[in-house]
N, C-alpha and C positions, 0 to 999 in steps of 0.2 A: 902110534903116539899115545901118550898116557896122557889124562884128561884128571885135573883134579877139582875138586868141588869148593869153593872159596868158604863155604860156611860150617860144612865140617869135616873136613881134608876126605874125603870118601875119594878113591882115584879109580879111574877105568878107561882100559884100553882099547879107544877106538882107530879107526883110519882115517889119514887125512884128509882122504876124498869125504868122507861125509859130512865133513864138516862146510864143504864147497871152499870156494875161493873168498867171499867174504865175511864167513864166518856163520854160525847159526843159534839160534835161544836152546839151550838144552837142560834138562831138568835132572838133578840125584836122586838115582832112585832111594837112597837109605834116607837123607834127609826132606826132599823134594824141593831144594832151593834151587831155584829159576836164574840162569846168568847168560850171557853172550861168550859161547867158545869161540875165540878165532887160532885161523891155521897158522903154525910157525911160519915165521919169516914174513906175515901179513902187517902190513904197513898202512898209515891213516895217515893221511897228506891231508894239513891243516894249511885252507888259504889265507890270508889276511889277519894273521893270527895276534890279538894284542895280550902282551904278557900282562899277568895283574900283577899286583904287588904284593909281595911276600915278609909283609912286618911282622907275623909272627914266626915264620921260622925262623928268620933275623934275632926276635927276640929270646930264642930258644937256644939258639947256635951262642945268645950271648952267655945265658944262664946254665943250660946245663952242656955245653958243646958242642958238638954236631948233630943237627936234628934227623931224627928217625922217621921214615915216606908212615905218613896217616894211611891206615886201609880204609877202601869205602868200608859205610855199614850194610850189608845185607839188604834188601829192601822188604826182603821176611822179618825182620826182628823191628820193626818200628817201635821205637816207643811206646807204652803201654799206660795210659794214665792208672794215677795212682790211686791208694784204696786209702781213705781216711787214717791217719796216724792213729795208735792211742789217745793222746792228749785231745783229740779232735773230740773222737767220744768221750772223755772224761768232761771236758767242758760242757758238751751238749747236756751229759746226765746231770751235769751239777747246774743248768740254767731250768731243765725239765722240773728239778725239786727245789729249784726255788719260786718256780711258778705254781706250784703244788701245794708250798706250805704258804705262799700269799693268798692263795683261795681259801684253803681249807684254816688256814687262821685268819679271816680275815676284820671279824667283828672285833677281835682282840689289838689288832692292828692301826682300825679305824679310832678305836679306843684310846690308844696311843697315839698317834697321830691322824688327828680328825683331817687335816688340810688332802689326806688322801681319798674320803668318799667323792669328792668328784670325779678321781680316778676311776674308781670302780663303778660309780655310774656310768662313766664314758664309754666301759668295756661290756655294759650292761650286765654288771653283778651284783643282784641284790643284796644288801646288807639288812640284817635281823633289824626289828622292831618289835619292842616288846616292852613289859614292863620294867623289865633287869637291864633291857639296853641302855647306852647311853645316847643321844643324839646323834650321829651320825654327820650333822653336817654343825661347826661352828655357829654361833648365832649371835 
């Protein structure tokens, strides 16, 4: 019997005795994906069996005509979470330097719109006092 590997067709020919009568977990060796071989002609007798419903082949068969059998996925290939897009980091760099240029200008800032020193009180950032300052807080 020739044995082929559902994840990357890798084939090898074993005997149907090994695989026994109901079948057994066998592994690729080129890839090492893990699956259930069962023997020709091996049959799964389902009791009480309730059919689901099938609205999207239905809907498939409407659009594009007769639907093609889904293959499982592999249970090696799981989904893989994903690594931040560009734009994730472009946003991050561009909130980073705007909290950069609020500190390091910030007496200029305060100068310009006073109603923010209790912001940066709040955040405990001292603003300059001095003779060239101006007040800092409305009065």
């Amino acid at each position: 019997m020739i044995l082929a590997c559902p994840n990357c067709i890798a084939r090898y020919r074993v005997e149907v005795e090994a695989l026994g009568a109901m079948g057994r977990r066998v592994r690729c060796q080129k890839c090492g994906h893990v699956w259930h071989a069962e023997p020709p002609g091996y049959v799964v007798e389902v009791l009480h069996a309730v059919p689901e419903p099938d609205f999207l082949a239905a809907d498939a068969a409407a659009k594009d005509g007769p639907a093609r059998p889904q293959l499982p996925v592999p249970a090696g290939q799981a989904l893989r979470p994903r690594s931040p897009s560009r734009w994730t980091w472009i946003l991050s760099l561009l909130v980073l330097a705007a909290c950069v240029v609020a500190y390091e200008a910030r007496q200029p800032i305060v100068e310009e719109w006073p109603r923010l020193a209790p912001v940066y009180d709040a955040l405990g950032i001292e603003l300059e006092e001095g003779p060239e300052a101006k007040p800092a807080r409305p009065q």
